[in-house]
Structure formats: structure tokens, C-alpha cells
C-alpha positions as CSV (number, residue, x, y, z in Angstrom):
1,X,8.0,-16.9,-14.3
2,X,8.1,-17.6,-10.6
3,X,4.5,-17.7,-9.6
4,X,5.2,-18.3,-5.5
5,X,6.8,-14.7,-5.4
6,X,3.7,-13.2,-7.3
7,X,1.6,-15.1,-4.7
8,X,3.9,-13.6,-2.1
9,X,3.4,-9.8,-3.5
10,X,-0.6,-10.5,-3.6
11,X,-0.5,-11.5,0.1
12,X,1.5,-9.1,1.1
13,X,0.0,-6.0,-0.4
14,X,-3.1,-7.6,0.9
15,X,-1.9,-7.4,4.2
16,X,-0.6,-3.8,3.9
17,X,-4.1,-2.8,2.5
18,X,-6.1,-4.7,5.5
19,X,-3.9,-3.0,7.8
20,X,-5.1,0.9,9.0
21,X,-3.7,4.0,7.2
22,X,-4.6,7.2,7.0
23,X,-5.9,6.0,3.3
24,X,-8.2,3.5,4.1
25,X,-9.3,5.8,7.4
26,X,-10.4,8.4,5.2
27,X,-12.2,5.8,2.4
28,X,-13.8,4.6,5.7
29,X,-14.8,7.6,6.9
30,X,-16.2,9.0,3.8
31,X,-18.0,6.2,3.6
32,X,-19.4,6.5,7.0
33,X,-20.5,9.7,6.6
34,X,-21.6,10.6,3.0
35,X,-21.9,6.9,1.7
36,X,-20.6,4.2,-0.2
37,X,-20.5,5.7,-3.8
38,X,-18.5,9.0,-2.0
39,X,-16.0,6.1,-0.5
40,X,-15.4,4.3,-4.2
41,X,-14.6,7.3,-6.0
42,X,-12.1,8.2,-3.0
43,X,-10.7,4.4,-3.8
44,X,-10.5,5.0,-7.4
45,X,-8.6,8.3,-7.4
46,X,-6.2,7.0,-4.4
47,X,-5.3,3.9,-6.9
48,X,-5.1,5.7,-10.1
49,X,-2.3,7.8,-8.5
50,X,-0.4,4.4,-8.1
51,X,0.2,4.4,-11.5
52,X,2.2,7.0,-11.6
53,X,4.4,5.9,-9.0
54,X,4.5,2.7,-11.3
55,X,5.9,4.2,-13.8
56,X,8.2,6.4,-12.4
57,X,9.9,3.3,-10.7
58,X,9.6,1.0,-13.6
59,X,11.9,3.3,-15.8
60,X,14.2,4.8,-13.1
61,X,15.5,1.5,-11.1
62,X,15.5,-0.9,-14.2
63,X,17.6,1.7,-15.2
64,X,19.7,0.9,-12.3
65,X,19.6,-3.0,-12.3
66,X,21.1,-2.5,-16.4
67,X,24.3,0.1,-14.6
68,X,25.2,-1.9,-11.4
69,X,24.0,-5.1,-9.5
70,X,25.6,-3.5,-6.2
71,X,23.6,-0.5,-6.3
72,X,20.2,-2.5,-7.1
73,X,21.4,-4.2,-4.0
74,X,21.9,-1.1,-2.3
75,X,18.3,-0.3,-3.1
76,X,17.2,-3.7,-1.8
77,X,19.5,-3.0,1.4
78,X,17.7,0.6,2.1
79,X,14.3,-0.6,1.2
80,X,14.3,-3.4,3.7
81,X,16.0,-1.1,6.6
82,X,13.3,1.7,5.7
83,X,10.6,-1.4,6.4
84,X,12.0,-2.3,10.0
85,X,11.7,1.4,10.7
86,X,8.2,1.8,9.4
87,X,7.7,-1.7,12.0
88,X,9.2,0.2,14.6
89,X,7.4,3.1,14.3
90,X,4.2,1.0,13.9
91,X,5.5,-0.5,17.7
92,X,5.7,2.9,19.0
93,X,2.2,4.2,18.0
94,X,-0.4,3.4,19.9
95,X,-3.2,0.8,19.0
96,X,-5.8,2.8,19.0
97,X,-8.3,3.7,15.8
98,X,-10.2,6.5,15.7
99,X,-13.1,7.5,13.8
100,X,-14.7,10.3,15.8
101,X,-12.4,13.2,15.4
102,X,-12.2,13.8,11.6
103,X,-14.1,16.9,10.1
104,X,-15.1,16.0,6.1
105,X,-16.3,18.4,3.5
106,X,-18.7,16.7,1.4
107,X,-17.3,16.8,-2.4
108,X,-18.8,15.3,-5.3
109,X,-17.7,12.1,-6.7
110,X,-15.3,13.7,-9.3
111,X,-13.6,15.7,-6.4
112,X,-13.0,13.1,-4.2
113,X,-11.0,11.1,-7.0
114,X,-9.1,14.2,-8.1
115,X,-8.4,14.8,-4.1
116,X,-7.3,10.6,-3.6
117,X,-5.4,11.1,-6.9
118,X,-3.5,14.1,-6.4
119,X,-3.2,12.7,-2.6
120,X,-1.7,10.1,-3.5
121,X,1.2,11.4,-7.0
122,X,2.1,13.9,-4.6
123,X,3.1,11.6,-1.4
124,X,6.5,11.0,-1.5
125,X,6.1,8.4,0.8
126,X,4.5,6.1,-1.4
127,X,7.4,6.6,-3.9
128,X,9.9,5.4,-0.8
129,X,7.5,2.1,-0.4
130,X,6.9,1.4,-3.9
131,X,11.0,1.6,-4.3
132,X,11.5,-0.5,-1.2
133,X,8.9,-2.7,-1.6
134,X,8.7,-3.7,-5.6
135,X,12.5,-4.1,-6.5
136,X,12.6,-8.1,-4.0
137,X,9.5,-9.2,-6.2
138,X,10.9,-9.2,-9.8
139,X,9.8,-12.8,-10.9
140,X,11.2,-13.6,-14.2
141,X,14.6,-13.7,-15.7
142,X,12.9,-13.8,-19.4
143,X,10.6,-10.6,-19.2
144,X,12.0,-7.2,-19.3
145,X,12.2,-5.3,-15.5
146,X,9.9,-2.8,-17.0
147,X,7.2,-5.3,-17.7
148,X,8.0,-6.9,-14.5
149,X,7.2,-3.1,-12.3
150,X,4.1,-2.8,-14.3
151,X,2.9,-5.8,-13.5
152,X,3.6,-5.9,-9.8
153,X,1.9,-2.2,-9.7
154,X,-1.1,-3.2,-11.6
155,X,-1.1,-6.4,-9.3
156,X,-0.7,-3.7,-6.3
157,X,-3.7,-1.5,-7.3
158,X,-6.0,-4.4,-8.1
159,X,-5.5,-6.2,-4.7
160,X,-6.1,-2.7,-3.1
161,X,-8.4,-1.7,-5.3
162,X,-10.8,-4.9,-4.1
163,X,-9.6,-4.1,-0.2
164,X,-10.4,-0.5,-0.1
165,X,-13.5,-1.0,-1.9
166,X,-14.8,-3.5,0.9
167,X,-13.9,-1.6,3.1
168,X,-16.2,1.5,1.5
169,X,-19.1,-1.4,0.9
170,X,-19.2,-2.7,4.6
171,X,-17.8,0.4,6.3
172,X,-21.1,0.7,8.8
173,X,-20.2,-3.0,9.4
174,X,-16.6,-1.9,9.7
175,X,-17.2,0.9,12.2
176,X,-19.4,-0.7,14.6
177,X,-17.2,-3.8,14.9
178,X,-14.2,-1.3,15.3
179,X,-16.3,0.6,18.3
180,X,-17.3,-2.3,20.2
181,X,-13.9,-4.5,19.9
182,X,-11.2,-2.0,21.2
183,X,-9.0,-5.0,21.2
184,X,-8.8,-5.2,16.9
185,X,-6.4,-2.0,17.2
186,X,-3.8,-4.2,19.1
187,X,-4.3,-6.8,16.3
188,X,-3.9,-4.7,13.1
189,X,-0.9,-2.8,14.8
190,X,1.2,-6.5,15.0
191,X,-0.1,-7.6,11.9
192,X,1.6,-4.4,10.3
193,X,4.6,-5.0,12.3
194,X,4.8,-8.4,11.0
195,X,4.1,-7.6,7.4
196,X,6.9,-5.0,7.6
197,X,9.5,-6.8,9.2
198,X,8.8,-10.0,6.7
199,X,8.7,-8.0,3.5
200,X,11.7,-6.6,4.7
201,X,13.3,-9.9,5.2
202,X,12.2,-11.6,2.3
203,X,13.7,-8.3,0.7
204,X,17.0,-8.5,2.1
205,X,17.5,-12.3,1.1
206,X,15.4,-12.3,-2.7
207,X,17.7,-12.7,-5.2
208,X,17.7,-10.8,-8.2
């Protein structure tokens, strides 16, 4: 087992979590305005959905990697090019982060995981990341690809899990420091640029 490229994936989806989505935005502004315990269970249902996505990726591209190694590098190829463009767009959007303009229902605790859970199985966008990002972090040439996805995705909701639920626990913290430092929008928007454009790099040169 190659421990570095574990390290690697921990950084990096610790990265992805720090930087602003319109996941964490809406754990933060739950948080915000009904409370922490509202902002957990939003957490808890946006990571449980990762599983499925897990799974669905663990069976279908180990698949792959057993047919062809030129179409798992094919996947590897279109994963990192889909991360320059998500850097790109990232560079075209503007730095701002705003808090003020979203409208929340207040739901109880078991609606708001249903809603992050069924938010997030039915984003196929996080099926297009997971398959891009996951496939240049297998780490051992002894355990079974399967095992390998599994782990990386439990890895991936544990480090987010611990991210997003900091930022529910300090989100008054959070949102003040946000408001008066209008400069930590240009900061998060290169930090996602770089974590995209590196991920896709380290992608495009992994080996197998």
C-alpha cells in the first residue's frame, strides 16, 4: 500500500471541502439561520449520498481497468481535462460569497438529511468528480480495485464529513469573518483553482 497517495487524497478532498460550494453554502446557511443540529443533519444526509456514488464507481470502472488499460487511461485522460475545465470555470466566476440572498424553509432534522441525501444520489455531477477524481488514487497493487474505491470514498466522506461539520459548528464564526474580509473570496477561488488543476495533473501522470 502506497500511503503518500492516501495522504495525497486526504489533502486533497480536504481542500475541495474547505473550498465554497453550493453544499457547504447551504450547510452554512442552515446553520446560520435555524442552528447547528439543522446544519449536521444537512451534512449527514449530503455524505451518506456519497456512498452511493461509491459504489456505483467501485463496480463499474474496476470493471474497466479488468477489460482495457487504454480505456482506464482514457478515463484518467477525461477526468483530468474535466478538472482544468471546472479550474477554468472557477477563474471565470466571480470571487464573491454570498450569504444574504437564500430563502430556507425550516425542515426537521430527518428532512434535511433526506433533502442533502437525495441532493446529493441525484447530482450527476458528483458521479463525473468521483469518476475523474478517484480512478489516479488507487494505492495498492495487492488489494482488489473494489476495495481500493471503497476505501478512497469512505476516506472522501470522513474528511468531509469533519469539514462540513466545522463548518455547521462555527458557522456564526464563519459568517462574520466572511462579511468583514471581502478579500477571503479571492483566496478560496485560487485555492480551488489550484486544487483542480493539481489533482488534474497528478491524474494525468499517476500510474496505474
Amino acid at each position: 500500500m502506497n500511503y503518500e497517495i492516501l495522504y495525497a487524497f486526504v489533502m486533497a478532498t480536504a481542500a475541495l471541502a474547505i473550498a465554497p460550494g453550493p453544499d457547504n453554502i447551504y450547510v452554512l446557511m442552515q446553520s446560520i439561520t435555524y442552528g447547528k443540529k439543522f446544519g449536521l443533519a444537512t451534512v449527514a444526509g449530503l455524505i451518506s449520498g456519497c456512498l452511493i456514488h461509491t459504489t456505483l464507481l467501485a463496480f463499474g470502472v474496476s470493471a474497466i481497468i479488468k477489460e482495457s488499460e487504454t480505456i482506464f487511461f482514457s478515463i484518467k485522460l477525461l477526468g483530468a481535462l474535466y478538472l482544468f475545465y471546472l479550474a477554468f470555470m472557477v477563474f471565470k466566476s466571480a470571487p464573491d460569497i454570498r450569504l444574504g440572498e437564500s430563502h430556507l424553509a425550516k425542515k426537521s432534522l430527518l428532512q434535511l438529511f433526506r433533502k442533502g441525501f437525495i441532493m446529493n444520489v441525484l447530482n450527476p455531477k458528483v458521479t463525473i468528480f468521483f469518476l475523474a477524481f478517484f480512478p489516479g488514487f488507487l494505492f495498492s497493487n495487492e488489494l482488489s480495485t473494489v476495495v481500493q474505491f471503497y476505501v478512497l470514498g469512505l476516506l472522501f466522506m470522513v474528511v468531509s464529513f469533519i469539514i462540513f461539520g466545522l463548518i455547521a459548528l462555527l458557522s456564526g464564526a464563519i459568517s462574520d469573518y466572511i462579511t468583514k474580509h471581502s478579500g477571503v473570496g479571492h483566496f478560496l477561488k485560487w485555492l480551488q483553482i489550484f486544487v483542480f488543476v493539481g489533482i488534474g495533473v497528478y491524474i494525468l501522470f499517476s500510474d496505474k
